[in-house]
Backbone as CSV, one residue per row, in Angstrom:
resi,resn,N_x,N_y,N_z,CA_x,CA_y,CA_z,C_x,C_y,C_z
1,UNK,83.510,44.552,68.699,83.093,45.587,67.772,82.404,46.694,68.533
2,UNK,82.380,47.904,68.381,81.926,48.997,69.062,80.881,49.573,68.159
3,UNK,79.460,49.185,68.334,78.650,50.020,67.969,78.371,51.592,67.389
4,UNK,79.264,50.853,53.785,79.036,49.422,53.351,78.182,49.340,52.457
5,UNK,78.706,48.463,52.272,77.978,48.268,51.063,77.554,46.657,51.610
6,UNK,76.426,46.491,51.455,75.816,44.716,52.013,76.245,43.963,50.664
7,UNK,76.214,42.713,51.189,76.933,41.736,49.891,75.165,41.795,49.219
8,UNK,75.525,41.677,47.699,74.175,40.955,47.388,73.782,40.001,47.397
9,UNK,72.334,39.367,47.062,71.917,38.281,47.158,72.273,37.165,45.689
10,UNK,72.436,36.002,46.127,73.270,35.122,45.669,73.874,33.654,46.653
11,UNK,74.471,32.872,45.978,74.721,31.892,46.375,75.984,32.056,47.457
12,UNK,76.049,31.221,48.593,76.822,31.862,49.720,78.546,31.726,49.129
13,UNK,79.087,32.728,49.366,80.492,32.797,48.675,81.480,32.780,50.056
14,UNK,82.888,31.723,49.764,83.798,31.800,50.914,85.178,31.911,50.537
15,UNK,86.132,31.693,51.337,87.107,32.800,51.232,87.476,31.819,50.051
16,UNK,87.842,30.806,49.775,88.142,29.876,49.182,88.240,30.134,47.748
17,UNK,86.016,30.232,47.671,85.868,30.568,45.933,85.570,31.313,45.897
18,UNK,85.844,33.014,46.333,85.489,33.868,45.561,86.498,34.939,45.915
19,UNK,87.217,35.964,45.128,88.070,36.733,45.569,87.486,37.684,46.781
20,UNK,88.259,37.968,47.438,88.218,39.046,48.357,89.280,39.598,48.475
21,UNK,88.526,40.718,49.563,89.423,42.403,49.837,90.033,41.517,51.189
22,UNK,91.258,41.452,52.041,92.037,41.351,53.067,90.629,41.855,54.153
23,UNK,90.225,42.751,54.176,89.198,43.161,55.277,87.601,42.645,55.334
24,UNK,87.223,41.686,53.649,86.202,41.036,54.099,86.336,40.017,55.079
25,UNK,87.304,39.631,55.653,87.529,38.088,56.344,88.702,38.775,57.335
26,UNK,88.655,40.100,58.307,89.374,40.803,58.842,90.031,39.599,59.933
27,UNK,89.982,39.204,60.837,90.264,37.944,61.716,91.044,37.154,61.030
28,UNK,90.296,36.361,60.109,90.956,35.119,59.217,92.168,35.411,58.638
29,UNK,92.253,37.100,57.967,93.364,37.480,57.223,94.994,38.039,58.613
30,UNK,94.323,38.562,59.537,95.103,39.388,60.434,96.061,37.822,61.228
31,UNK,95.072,36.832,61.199,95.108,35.303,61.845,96.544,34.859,61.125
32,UNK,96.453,34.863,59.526,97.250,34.364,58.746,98.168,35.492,57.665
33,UNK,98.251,36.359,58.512,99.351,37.230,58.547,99.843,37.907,59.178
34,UNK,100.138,38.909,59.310,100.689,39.593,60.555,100.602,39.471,61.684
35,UNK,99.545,38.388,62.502,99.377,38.182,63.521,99.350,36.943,63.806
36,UNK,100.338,35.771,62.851,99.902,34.383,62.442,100.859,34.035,64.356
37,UNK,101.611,34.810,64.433,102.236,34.397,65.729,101.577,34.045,66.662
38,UNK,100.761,34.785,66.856,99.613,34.694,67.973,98.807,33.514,67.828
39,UNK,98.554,33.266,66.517,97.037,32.287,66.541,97.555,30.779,66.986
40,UNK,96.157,30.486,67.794,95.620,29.120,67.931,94.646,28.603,67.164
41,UNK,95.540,27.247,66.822,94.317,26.415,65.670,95.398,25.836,64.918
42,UNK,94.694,25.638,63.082,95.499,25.493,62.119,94.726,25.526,61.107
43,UNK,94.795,24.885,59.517,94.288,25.684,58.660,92.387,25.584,58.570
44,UNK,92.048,24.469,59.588,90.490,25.001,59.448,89.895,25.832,60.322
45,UNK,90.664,26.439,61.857,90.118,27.298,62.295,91.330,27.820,63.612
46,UNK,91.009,29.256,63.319,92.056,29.977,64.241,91.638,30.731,65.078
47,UNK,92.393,30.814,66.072,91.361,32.109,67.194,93.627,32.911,67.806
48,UNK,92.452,33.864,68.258,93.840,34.632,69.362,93.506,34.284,70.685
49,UNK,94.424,34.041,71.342,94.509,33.298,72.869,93.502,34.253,73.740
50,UNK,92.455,33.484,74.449,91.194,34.147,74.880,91.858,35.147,76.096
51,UNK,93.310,34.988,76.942,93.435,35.756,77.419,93.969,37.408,76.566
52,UNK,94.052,37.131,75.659,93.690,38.479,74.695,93.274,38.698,74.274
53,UNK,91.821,37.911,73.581,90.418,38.366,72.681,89.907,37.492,72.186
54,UNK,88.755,36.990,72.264,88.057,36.799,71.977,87.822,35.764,70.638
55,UNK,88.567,36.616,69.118,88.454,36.743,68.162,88.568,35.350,67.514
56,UNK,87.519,34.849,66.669,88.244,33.802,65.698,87.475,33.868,64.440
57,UNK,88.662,32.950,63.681,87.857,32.717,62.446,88.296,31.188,61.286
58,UNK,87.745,31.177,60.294,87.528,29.921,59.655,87.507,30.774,58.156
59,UNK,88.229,29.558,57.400,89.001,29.561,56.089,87.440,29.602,55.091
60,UNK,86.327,28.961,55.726,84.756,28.721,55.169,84.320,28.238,56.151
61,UNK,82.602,28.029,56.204,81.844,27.853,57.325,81.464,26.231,56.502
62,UNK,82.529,25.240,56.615,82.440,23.902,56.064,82.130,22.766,57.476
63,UNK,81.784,22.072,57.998,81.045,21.071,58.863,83.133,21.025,59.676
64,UNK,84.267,20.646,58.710,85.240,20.111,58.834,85.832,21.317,60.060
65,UNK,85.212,22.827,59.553,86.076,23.494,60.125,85.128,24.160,61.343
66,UNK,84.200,23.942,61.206,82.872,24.048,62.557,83.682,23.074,63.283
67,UNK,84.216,22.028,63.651,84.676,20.945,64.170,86.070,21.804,64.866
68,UNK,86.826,22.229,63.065,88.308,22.283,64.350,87.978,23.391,65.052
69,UNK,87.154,24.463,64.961,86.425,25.839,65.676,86.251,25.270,67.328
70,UNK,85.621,24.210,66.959,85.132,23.629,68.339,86.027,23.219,69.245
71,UNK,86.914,22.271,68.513,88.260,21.645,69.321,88.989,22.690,69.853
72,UNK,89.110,24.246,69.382,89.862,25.026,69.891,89.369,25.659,71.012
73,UNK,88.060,25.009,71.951,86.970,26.136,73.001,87.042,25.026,73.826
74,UNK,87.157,25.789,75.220,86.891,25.239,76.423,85.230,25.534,76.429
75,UNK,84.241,24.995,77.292,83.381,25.117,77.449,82.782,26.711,78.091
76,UNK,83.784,26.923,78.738,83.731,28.863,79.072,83.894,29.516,77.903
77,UNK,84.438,28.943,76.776,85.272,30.179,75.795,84.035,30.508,75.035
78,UNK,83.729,31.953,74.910,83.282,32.161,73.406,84.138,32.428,72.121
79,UNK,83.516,32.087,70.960,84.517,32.745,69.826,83.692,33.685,69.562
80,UNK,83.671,34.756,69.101,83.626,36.227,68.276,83.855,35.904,66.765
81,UNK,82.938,36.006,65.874,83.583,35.886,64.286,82.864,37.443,63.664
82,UNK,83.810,37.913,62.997,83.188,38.478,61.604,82.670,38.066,60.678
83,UNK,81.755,38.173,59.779,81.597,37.460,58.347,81.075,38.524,57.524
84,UNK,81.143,37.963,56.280,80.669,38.718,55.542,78.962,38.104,55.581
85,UNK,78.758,36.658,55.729,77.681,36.185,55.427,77.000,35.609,57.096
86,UNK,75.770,35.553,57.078,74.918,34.687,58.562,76.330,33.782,59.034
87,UNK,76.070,33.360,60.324,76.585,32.009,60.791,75.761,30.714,61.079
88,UNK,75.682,29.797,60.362,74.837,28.950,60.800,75.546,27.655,61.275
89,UNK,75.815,27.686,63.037,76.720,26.824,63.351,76.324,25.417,63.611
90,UNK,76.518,24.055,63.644,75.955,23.023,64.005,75.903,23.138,65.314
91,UNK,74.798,21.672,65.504,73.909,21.655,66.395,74.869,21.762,67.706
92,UNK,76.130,21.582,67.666,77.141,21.667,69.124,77.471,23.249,69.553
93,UNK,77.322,23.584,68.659,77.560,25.079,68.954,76.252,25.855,68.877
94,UNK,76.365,26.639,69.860,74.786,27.954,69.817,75.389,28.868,69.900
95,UNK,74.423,29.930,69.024,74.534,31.460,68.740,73.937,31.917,70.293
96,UNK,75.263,32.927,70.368,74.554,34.180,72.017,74.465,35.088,71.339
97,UNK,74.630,35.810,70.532,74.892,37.103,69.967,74.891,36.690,68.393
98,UNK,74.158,37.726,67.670,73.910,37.803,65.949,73.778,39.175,65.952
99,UNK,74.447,39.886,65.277,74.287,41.212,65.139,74.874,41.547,63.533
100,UNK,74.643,42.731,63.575,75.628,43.496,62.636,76.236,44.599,62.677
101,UNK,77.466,44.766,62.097,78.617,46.272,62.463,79.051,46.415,61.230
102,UNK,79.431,47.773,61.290,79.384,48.651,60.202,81.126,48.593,60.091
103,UNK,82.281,48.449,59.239,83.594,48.564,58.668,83.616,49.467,58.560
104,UNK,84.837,50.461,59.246,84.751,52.007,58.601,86.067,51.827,58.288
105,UNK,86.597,52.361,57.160,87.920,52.702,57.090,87.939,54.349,56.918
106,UNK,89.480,54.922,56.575,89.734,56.416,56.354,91.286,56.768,56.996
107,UNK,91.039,57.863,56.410,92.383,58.896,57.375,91.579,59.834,58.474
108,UNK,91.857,60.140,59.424,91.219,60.432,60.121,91.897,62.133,59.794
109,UNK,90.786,62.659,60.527,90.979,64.337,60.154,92.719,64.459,61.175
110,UNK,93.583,65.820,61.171,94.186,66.009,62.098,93.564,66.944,63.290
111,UNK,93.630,66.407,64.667,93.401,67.315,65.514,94.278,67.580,67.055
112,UNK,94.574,68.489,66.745,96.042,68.702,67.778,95.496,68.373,68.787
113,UNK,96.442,67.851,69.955,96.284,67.462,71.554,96.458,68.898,72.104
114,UNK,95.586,69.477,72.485,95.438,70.881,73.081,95.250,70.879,74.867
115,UNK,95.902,70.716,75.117,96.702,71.315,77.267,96.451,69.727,77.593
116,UNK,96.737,68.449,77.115,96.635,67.416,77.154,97.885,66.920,76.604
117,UNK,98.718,65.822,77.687,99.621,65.003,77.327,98.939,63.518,76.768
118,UNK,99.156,62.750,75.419,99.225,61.976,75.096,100.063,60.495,75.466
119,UNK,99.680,60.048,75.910,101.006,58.818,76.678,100.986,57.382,75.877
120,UNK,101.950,56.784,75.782,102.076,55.464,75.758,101.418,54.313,76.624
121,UNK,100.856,53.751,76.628,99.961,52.723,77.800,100.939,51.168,77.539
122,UNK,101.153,50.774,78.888,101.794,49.779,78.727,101.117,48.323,79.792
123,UNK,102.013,47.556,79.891,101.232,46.390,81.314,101.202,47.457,82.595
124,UNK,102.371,48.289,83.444,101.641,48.950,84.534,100.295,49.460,84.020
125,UNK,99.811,49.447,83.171,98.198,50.867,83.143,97.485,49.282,83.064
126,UNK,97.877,48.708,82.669,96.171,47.584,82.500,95.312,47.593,83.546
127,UNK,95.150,47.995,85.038,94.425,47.840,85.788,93.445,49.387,86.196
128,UNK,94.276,50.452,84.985,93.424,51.293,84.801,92.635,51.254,83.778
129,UNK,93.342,50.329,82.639,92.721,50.458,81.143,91.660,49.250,81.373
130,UNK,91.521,48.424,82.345,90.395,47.272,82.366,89.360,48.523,83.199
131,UNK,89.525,49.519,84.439,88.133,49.888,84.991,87.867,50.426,84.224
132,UNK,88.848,51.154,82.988,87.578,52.206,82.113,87.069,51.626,81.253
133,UNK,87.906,50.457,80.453,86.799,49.843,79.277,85.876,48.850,80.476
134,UNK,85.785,48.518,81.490,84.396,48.002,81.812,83.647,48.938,82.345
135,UNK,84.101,50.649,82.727,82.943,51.089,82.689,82.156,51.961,81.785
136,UNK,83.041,52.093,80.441,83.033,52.046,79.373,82.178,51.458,78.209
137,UNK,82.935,49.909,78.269,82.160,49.111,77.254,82.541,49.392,75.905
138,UNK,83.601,49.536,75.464,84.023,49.929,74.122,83.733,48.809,73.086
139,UNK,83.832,47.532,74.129,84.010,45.908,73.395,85.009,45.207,74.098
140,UNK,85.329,44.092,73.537,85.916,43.203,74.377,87.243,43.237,74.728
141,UNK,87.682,43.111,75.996,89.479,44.415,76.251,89.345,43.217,77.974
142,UNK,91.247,42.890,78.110,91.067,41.978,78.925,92.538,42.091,78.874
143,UNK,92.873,41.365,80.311,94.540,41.844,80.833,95.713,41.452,79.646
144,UNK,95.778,40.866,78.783,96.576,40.892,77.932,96.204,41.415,76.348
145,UNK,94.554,42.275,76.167,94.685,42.653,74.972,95.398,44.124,74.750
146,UNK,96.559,44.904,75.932,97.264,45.608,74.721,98.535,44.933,74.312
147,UNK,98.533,44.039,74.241,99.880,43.223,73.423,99.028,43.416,72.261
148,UNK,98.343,43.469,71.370,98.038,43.405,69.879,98.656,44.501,69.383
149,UNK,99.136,45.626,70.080,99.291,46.906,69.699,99.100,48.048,70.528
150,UNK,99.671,49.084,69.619,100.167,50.804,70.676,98.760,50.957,71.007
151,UNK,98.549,51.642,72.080,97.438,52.128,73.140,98.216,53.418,73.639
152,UNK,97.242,54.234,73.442,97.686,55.531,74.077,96.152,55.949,74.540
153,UNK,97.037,56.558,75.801,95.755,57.205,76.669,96.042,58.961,77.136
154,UNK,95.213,59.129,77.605,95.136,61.168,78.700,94.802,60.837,79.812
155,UNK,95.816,61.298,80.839,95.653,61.185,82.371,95.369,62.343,82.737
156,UNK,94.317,62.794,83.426,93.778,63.697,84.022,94.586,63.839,85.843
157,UNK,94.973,64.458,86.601,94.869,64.485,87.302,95.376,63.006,88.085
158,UNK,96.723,62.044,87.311,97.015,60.918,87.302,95.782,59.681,86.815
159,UNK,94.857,60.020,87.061,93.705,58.649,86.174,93.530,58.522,85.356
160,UNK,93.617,57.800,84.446,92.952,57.268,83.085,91.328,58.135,82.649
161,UNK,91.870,59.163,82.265,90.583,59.783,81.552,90.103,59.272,80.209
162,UNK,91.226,58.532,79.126,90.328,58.330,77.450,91.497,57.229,77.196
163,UNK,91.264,56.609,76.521,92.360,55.643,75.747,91.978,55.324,74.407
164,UNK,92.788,54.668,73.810,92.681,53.775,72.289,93.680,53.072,72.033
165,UNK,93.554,52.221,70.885,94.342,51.434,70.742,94.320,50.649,69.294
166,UNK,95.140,49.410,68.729,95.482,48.794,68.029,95.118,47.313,68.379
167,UNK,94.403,46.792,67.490,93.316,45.426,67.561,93.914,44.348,66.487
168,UNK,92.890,44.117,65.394,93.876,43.546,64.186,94.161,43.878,63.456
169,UNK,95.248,43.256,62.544,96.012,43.806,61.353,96.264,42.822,60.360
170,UNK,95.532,42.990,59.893,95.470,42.050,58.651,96.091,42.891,57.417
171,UNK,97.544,42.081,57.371,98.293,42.852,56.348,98.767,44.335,55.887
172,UNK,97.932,45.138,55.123,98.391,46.377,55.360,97.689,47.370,56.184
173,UNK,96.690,46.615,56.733,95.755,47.515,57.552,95.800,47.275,59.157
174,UNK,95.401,48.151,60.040,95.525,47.988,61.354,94.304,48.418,61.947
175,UNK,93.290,47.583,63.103,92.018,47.881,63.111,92.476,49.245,64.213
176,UNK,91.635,50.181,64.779,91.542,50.928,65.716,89.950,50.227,66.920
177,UNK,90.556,50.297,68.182,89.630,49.614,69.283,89.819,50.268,70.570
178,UNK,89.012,49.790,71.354,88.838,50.490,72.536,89.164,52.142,72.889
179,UNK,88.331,52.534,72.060,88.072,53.955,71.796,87.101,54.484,72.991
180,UNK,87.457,54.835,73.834,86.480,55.628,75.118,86.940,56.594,75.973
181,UNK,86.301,57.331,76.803,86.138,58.737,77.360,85.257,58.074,78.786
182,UNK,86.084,58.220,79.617,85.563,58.318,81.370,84.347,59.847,80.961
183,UNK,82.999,59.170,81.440,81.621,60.193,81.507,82.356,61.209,81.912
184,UNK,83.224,61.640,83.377,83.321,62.832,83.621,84.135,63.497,82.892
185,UNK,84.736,63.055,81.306,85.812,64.185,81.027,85.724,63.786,79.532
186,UNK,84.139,63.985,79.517,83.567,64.015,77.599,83.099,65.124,77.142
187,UNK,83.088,65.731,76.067,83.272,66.629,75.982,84.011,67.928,75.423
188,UNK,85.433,67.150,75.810,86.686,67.896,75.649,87.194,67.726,74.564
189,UNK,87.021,66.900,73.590,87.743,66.460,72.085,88.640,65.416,72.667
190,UNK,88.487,64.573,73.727,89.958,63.319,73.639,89.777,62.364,72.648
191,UNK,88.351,62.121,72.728,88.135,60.855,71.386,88.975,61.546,70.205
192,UNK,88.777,62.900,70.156,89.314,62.940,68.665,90.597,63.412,68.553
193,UNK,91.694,63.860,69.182,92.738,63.651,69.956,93.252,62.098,69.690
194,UNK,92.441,61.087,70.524,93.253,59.868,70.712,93.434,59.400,69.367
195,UNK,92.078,59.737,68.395,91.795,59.469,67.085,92.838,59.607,66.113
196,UNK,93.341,61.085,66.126,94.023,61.650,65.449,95.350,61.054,65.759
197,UNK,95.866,60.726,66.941,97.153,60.180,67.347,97.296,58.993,66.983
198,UNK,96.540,58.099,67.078,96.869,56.745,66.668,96.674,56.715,65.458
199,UNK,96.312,57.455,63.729,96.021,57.058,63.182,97.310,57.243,62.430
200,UNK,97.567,58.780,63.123,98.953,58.939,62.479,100.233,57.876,62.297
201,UNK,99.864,57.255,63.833,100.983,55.876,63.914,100.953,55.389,63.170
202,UNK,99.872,54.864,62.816,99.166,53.550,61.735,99.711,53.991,60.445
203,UNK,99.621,55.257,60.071,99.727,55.731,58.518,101.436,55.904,58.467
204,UNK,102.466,56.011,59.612,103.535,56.100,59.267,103.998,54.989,58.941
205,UNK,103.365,54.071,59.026,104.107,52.613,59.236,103.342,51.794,57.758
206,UNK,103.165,52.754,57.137,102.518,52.639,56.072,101.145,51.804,55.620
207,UNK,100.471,51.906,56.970,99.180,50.785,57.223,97.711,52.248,57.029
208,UNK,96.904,51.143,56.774,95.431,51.853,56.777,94.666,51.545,57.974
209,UNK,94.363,52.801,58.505,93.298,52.556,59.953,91.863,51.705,59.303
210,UNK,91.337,51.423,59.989,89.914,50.738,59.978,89.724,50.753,61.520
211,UNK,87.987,50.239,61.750,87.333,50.249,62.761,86.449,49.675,62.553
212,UNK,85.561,48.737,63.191,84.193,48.334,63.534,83.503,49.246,64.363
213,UNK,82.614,48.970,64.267,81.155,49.672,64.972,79.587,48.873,64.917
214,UNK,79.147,48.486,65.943,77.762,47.867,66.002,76.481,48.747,64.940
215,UNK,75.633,48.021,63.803,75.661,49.115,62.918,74.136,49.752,63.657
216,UNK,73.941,49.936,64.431,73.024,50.322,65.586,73.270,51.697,66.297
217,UNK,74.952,51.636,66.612,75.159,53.042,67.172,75.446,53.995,66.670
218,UNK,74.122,54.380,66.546,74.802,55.623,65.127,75.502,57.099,65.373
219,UNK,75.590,57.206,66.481,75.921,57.672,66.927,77.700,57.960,66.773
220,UNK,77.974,56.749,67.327,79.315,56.404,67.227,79.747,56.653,65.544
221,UNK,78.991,56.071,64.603,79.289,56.089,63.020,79.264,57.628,62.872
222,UNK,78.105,58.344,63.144,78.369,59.937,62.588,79.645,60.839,63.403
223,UNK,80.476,60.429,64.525,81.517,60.560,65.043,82.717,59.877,63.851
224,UNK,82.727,59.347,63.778,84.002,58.640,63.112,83.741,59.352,61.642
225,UNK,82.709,59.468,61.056,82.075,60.094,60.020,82.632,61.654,59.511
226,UNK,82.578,62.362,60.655,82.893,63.709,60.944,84.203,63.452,60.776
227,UNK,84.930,62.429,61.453,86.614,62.289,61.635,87.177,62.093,60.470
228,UNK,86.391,61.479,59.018,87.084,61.421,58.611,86.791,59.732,57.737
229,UNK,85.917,59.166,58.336,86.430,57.867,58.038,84.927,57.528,57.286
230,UNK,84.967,56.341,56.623,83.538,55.843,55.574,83.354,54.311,55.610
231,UNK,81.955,54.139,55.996,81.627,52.773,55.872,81.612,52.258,54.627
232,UNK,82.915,51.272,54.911,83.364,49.868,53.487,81.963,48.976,53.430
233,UNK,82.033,48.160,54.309,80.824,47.327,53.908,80.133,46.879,55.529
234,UNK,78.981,45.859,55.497,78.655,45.331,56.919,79.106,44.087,56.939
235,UNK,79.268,43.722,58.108,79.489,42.594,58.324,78.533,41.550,59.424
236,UNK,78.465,40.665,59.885,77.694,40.156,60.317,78.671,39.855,61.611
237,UNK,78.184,39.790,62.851,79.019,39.612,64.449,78.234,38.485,65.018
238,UNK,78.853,37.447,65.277,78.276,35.852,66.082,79.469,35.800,66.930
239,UNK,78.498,35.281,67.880,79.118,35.332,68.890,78.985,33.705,69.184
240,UNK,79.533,33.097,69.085,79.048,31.378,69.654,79.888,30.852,70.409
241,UNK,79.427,29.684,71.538,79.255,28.785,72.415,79.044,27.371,72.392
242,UNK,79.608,26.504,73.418,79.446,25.303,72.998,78.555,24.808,73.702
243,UNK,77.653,24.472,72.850,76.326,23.684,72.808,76.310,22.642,74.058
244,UNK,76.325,23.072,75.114,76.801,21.802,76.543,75.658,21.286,77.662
């Protein structure tokens, strides 16, 4: 998630018994649809193969499916969950990370690519698209996460000056990720450029952009804000580990 409406208070609700929107349970839904190819697990807990992210999730936070969560982690692996609600994992698993991020969805404004070529990013660029998101930090991006989806970047002078890309897709929606700008060439409008290009993709294909954001960087929110886009709801970000 790259740095709403809050649920109210009440008895804890899961995907099970209470209706939801496809994007309260963004992972779980993208897991068991459009991206069911990818997932590891089965119906009490799914993740995407850690050499592409991170990401998992669970049908409810029930003891049965804390278990198959677990069976699916090497002792290196973290899982990443969204929720709508806390995580409170048993005693085998520990929380590294509890946060919260802000859901934005929208159409993003249009803004022309002005003396800038737009490119396709494929496996040759991954060893440019890993130095800029680590010196970057957009969120979590690793030699096989642009298989989830189109990534387009701006080469300056042949280097990787800005990129973005396509994360999950849960049904009719497609998240937008690894959104960043190399320090020396910010400034220029590429964020909103890359913005504008990928969203268009997304909307021809008859899908809705969305995005996360850590709900901390506000920075980042009054950017996407300006673009175009509005915080749906928060969600809660755990990050957990096995308890070893």
């Amino acid at each position: 998630m790259e740095r709403c409406a809050v649920m109210g208070e009440g008895s804890l609700m899961t995907v099970r018994d209470a209706p939801s929107h496809p994007l309260d349970h963004p992972i779980w839904t993208a897991l068991t649809t459009t991206q069911q190819a990818l997932a590891e697990g089965d119906a009490g807990a799914r993740r995407y193969p850690t050499a592409i992210a991170p990401f998992a999730a669970m049908p409810d936070m029930s003891a049965e499916n804390f278990a198959a969560l677990g069976a699916l982690m090497s002792p290196q692996d973290v899982a990443v969950l969204f929720t709508p609600d806390p995580v409170n994992p048993p005693a085998d698993l520990k929380i590294v990370l509890a946060d919260t991020g802000e859901q934005m969805i929208g159409t993003l404004v249009e803004t022309p690519a002005k003396g800038v070529d737009i490119v396709t990013l494929g496996v040759d660029d991954v060893p440019d698209m890993l130095e800029l998101t680590t010196l970057t930090k957009p969120g979590p991006f690793s030699a096989r996460t642009h298989e989830l989806g189109t990534f387009l970047g701006i080469r300056v002078d042949g280097k990787l000056a800005a990129m973005i890309g396509e994360r999950m897709k849960p049904v009719r929606y497609t998240e937008i990720t690894a959104v960043c700008v190399h320090p020396s060439h910010r400034g220029r409008g590429y964020g909103q450029m890359l913005l504008s290009a990928i969203s268009r993709q997304i909307l021809s294909r008859g899908e809705t952009p969305f995005l996360h954001v850590f709900t901390n960087n506000h920075s980042a929110i009054a950017l996407y804000r300006r673009q175009g886009m509005e915080v749906r709801r928060r969600l809660h970000v755990t990050v957990l580990k096995k308890n070893i």
